[in-house]
N, C-alpha and C positions, 0 to 999 in steps of 0.2 A: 542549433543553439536555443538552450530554454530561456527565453522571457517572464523576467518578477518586475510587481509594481508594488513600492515601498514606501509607506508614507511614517514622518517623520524620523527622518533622516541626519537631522543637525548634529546630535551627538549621541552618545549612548550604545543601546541596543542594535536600533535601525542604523547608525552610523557604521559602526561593525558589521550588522550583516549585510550591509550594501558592500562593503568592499571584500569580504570573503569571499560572496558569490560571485562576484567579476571573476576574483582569482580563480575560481573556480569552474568559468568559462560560460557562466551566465550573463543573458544581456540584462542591465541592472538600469531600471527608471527610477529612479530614487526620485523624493520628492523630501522639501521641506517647506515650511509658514514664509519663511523670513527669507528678502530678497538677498541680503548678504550672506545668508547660509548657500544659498543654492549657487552663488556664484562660486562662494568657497570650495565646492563640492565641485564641482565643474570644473574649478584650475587642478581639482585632485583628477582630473579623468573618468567623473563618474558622468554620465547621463540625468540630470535634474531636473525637476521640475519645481515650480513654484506653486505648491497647495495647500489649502487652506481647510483642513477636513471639515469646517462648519460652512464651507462655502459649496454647494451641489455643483453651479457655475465652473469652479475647479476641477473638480473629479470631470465633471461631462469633459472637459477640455483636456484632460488628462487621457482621459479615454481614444479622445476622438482623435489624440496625437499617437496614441499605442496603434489603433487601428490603421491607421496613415502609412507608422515609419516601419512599423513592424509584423502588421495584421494578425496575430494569434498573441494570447498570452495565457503562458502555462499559471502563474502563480500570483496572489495578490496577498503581500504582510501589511495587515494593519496593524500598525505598531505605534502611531501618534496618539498620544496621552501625556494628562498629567495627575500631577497628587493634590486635592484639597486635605488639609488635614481640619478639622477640628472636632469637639464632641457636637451631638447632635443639636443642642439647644443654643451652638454659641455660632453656627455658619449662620449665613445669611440665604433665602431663597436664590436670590439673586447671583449667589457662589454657588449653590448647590447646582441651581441650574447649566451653571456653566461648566462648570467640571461634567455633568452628561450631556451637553452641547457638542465634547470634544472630544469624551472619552467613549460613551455610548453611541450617539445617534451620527457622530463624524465615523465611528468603524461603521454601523448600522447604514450609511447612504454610502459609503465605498464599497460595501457589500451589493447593494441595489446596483451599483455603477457597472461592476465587476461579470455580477449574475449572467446577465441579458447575453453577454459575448461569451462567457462560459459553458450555457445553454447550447451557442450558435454551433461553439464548433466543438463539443461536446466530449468537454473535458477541462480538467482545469484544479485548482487547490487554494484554498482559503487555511490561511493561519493566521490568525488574533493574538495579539499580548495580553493575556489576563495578567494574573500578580497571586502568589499565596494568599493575599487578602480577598482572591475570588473565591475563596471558599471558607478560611479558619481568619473573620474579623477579629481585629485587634481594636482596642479601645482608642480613643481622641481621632480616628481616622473614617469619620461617618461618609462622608459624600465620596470617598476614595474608594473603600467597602463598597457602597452600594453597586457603585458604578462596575466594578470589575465583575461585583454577584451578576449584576445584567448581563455584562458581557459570558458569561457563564452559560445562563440559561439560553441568550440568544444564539451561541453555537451549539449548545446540545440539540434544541428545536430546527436548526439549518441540517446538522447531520444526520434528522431521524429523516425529514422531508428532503433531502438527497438521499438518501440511500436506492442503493440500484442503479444510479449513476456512475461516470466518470468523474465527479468533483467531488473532491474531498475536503476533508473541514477539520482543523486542527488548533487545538487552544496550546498557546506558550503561558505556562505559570513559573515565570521568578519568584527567587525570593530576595536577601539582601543582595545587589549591584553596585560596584564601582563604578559612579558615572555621574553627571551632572543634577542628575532626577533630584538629589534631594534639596540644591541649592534651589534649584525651582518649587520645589514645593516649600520651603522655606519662605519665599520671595507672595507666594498665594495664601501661605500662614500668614503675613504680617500685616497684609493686606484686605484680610478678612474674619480674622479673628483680634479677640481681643485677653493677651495671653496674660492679663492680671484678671479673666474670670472667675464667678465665684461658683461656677459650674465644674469647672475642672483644675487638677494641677499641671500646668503645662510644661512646669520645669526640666524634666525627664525627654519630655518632645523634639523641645528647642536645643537641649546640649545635644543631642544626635542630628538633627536637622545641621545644626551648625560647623556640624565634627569635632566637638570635643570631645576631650578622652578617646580611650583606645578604638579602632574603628572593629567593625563586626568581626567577629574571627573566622565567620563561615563564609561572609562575603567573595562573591567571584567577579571577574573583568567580565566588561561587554562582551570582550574577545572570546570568552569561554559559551556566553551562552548563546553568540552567535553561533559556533561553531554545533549547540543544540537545535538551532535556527537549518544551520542548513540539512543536517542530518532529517530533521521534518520534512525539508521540502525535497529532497533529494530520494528518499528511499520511494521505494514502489509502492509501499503497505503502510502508509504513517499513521499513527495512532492517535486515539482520541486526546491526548493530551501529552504534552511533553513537560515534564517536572523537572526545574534548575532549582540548583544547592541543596545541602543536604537538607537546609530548612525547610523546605517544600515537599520536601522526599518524608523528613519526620511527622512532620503537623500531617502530611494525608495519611499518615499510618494512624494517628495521635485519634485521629477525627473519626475514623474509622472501627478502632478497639477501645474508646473511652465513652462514659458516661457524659452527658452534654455539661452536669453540676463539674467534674474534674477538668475535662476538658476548658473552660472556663474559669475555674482557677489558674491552670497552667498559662493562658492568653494574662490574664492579671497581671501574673507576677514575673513576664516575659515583657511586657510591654513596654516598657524603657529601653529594650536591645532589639530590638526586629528594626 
């Protein structure tokens, strides 16, 4: 039986791919921040743990409970994140920090965590949730952008410095998801920006954050790109990057055969619907 260790787990993404891959005869460590999530998850029959990706303390304990119950682990998703949105001059340091607090350096030390035992018994699989915005940024979304661009380059640089190995390294890039993400990032907008700025128009932001009006048409269920989740971690050969919706599938094409001046109109006049 393969062993995955999953962080952020409460809802969404990880929530889904926690429970596919049980079905799928994986042993599943899910982990989530909040004590009431991980109980919740626990009366569902998963395996949880209570982790705090900004906390080392966590992970170490995390670990040293995998090595314990279960001594090997095939797979590690870091999949805990969230979205700051605002334009660059209206976050605060103190926001920005925090969003790579959780979204950077909380994937960045479960990676360190992970390594050491993947080294040991020499073999193993890393797969990251980046976002379409790890690559083709959109506008009022600065500290969210950046954060996933890190997460970008710091898997490209793990899979040149693996290579020749057994451990493998894979980026997950969504695009629009059905799923709680945006009410949280709604909840970090209001909380740190200030959306009568004379920096930007946030009108367009906030009705989509909020869900008014029609929702995305491209948009897919957790379900769907869990089910891109397991196919990463299940094949022999996984590939450098796993691209969900068509919008991520478009925009790498877009980024790829366009001029950066075109390209950047298109982001413009897109950005009220992504």
């Amino acid at each position: 039986m393969k062993t995955i260790f999953i962080t952020g787990c409460s809802s969404g993404i990880g929530y889904a791919t926690a429970h596919l891959l049980k079905q799928q005869g994986w042993r599943v460590i899910a982990s989530c921040r909040q004590a009431q999530d991980v109980q919740r998850l626990q009366s569902e029959g998963l395996e949880c743990l209570q982790v705090d990706v900004r906390c080392s303390e966590d992970y170490r304990a995390a670990i040293a409970y995998i090595q314990r119950e279960v001594g090997t682990l095939d797979a590690f998703f870091a999949n805990a994140g969230f979205g700051q949105n605002g334009a660059v001059d209206d976050v605060s340091l103190a926001a920005i920090k925090a969003q790579f607090d959780t979204n950077v350096f909380g994937t960045w030390d479960g990676i360190l965590h992970v390594l050491p035992l993947f080294r040991q018994q020499g073999f193993g699989r890393i797969l990251v949730n980046s976002s379409v915005l790890g690559f083709a940024a959109m506008s009022l979304r600065a500290p969210y952008n950046s954060s996933k661009f890190a997460l970008e380059g710091l898997c490209d640089t793990l899979r040149l410095e693996l290579h020749g190995t057994s451990i493998h390294v894979s980026l997950l890039q969504p695009g629009p998801i059905k799923s709680r993400f945006r009410d949280n990032t709604l909840q970090h907008f209001l909380a740190h920006v200030n959306p009568d700025s004379p920096h930007a128009n946030y009108t367009g932001l906030l009705k989509r954050l909020r869900g008014e009006g029609k929702p995305h048409p491209l948009a897919l269920s957790s379900e769907a790109c869990a089910a891109v989740c397991a196919q990463a971690l299940n094949t022999p050969r996984p590939k450098a990057r796993y691209r969900v919706t068509m919008v991520t599938h478009s925009l790498a094409y877009l980024k790829r055969a366009l001029p950066t001046v075109l390209l950047d109109r298109l982001l413009i006049g897109g950005n009220d619907k992504a």
